[in-house]
C-alpha positions as CSV (number, residue, x, y, z in Angstrom):
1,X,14.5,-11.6,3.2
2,X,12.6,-13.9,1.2
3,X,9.5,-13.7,-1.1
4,X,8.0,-16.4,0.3
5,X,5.4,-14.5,2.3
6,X,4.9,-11.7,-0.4
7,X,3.8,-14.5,-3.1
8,X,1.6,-16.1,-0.3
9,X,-0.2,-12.8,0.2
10,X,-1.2,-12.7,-3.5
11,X,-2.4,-15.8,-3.7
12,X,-5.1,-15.1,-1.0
13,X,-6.4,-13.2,-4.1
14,X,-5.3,-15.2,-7.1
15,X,-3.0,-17.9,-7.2
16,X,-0.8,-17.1,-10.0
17,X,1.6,-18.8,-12.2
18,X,5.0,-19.4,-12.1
19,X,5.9,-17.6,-15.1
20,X,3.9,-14.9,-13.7
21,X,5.6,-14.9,-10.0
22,X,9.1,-14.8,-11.6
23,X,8.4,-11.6,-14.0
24,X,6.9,-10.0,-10.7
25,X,10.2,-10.9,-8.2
26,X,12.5,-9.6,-10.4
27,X,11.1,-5.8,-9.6
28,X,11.1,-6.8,-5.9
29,X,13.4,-4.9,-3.9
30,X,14.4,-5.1,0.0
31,X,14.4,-1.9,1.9
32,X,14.6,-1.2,5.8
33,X,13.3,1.8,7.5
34,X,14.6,2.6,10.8
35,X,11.5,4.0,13.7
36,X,10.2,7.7,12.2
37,X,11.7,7.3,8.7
38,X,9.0,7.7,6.1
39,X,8.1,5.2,3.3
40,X,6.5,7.8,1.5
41,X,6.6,11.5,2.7
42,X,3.8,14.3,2.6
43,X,4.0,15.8,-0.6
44,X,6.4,13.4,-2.7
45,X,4.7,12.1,-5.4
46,X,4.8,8.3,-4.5
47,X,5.9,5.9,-6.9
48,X,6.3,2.4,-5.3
49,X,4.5,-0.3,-3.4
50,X,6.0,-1.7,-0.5
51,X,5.0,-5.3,1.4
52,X,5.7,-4.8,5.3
53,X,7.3,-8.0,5.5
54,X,8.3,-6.8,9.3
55,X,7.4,-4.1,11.4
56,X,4.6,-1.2,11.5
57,X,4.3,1.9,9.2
58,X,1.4,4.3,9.5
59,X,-0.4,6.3,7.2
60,X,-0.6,10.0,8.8
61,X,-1.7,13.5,8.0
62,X,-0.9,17.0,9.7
63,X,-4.1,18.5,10.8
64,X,-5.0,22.6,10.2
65,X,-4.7,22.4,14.1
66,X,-1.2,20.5,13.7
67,X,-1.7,17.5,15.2
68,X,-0.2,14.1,13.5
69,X,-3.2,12.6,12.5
70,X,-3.2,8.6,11.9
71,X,-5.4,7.7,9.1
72,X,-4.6,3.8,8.8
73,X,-1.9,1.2,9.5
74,X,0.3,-1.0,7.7
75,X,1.2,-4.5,9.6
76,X,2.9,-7.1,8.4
77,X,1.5,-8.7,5.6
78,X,-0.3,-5.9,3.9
79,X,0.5,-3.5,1.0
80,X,1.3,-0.1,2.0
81,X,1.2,3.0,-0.9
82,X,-0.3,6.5,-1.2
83,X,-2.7,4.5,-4.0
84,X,-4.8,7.5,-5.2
85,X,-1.1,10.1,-5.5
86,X,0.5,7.5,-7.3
87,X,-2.6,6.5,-9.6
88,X,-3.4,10.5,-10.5
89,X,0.7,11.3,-10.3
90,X,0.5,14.1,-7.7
91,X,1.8,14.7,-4.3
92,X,0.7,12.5,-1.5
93,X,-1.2,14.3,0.8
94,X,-0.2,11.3,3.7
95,X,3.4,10.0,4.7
96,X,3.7,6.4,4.8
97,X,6.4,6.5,8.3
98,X,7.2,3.6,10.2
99,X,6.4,3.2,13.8
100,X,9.1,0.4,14.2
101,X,11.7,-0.7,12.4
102,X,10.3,-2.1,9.3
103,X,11.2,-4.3,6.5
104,X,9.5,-4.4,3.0
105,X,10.0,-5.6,-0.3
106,X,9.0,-3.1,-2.2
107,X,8.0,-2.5,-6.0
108,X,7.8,0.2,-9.0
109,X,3.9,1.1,-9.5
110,X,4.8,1.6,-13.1
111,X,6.4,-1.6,-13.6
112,X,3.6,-3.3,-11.9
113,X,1.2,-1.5,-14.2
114,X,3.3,-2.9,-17.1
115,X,3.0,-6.4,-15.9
116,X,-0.9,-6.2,-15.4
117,X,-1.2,-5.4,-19.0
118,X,1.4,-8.6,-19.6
119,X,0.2,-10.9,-17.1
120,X,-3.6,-12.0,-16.5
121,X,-3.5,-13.5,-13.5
122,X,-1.3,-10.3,-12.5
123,X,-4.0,-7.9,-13.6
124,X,-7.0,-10.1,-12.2
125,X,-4.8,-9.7,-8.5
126,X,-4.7,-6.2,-9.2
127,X,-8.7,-5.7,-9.6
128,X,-9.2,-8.3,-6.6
129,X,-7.0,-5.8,-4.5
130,X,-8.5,-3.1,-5.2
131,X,-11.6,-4.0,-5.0
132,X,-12.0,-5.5,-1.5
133,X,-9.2,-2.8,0.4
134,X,-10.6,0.3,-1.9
135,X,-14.6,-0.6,-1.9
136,X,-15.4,-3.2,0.2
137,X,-13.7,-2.0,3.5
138,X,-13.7,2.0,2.7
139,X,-17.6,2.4,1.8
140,X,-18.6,0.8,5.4
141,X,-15.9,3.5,7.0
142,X,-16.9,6.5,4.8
143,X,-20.2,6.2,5.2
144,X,-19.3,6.0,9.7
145,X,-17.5,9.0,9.1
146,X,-20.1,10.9,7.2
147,X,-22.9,10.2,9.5
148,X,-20.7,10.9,12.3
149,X,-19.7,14.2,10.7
150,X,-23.3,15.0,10.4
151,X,-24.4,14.2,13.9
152,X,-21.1,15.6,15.5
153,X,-21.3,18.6,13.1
C-alpha cells in the first residue's frame, strides 16, 4: 500500500512540501480490518486517524431502543476518526466498523498535532479540513435535523 493517494487527498486542501510530506509518512501506518471489525469501538477513547485507502467503514451508534444506528460513512478517500473523543480525550460515543474489508493508513492524532505546530502548511491542512467536513457540510445537516425534529416532534 502506497501513500500516493493519501498525499493526493491533502493536497485537494494544501499542496504541501516535501519536507513536510516526508515528516508526515513516517507516522503513517498500514492496517486492514476484516468485514465487522471496528476502527474505533464505542467507548475507547480514540487516538488515531485512519485514510480508507480501500473498502467501507461506518460511523454507528446503539440507539435507547437498540438498534445500530448509522451516523455517516467512510469511503475510500476520506478521513475516518471519532474527531470530537479524540480532541476532548474521552470515550467515543460511535464505533468506527468496517462494512467490508478495508485498508487504511492510519496515523497518531497526537503526533499529527505535533507536526501542525512544526509544519505550516501541515497546520493550514489541518484548519482547511476541519473547516469544510466540521462546518461547512454539518451546519446544512444539523440545521435538517433540527427542523425535522421540530416538525416530527
Amino acid at each position: 500500500m502506497t501513500s500516493d493517494h493519501f498525499f493526493k487527498k491533502v493536497n485537494t486542501y494544501i499542496l504541501l512540501s516535501e519536507v513536510s510530506k516526508n515528516a508526515w509518512q513516517k507516522h503513517l501506518h498500514e492496517e486492514s480490518f476484516r468485514k465487522g471489525e471496528s476502527f474505533v469501538e464505542l467507548g475507547q477513547i480514540p487516538t488515531k486517524v485512519g485514510f480508507v485507502v480501500k473498502g467501507l467503514f461506518s460511523q454507528n451508534y446503539i440507539s435507547a431502543s437498540g438498534d445500530v444506528t448509522i451516523k455517516y460513512f467512510f469511503p475510500e478517500g476520506r478521513f475516518a476518526a471519532s474527531v470530537g473523543a479524540m480532541l476532548a480525550r474521552r470515550p467515543s460515543k460511535f464505533s468506527v466498523t468496517a462494512l467490508e474489508d478495508t485498508k487504511v493508513l492510519s496515523y497518531d492524532f497526537s503526533q499529527f498535532k505535533k507536526l501542525t505546530e512544526q509544519f505550516r502548511d501541515i497546520a493550514s491542512f489541518y484548519i482547511r479540513y476541519m473547516e469544510r467536513h466540521w462546518i461547512i457540510e454539518k451546519e446544512p445537516l444539523e440545521i435538517s435535523l433540527r427542523s425535522f425534529s421540530t416538525v416530527s416532534g
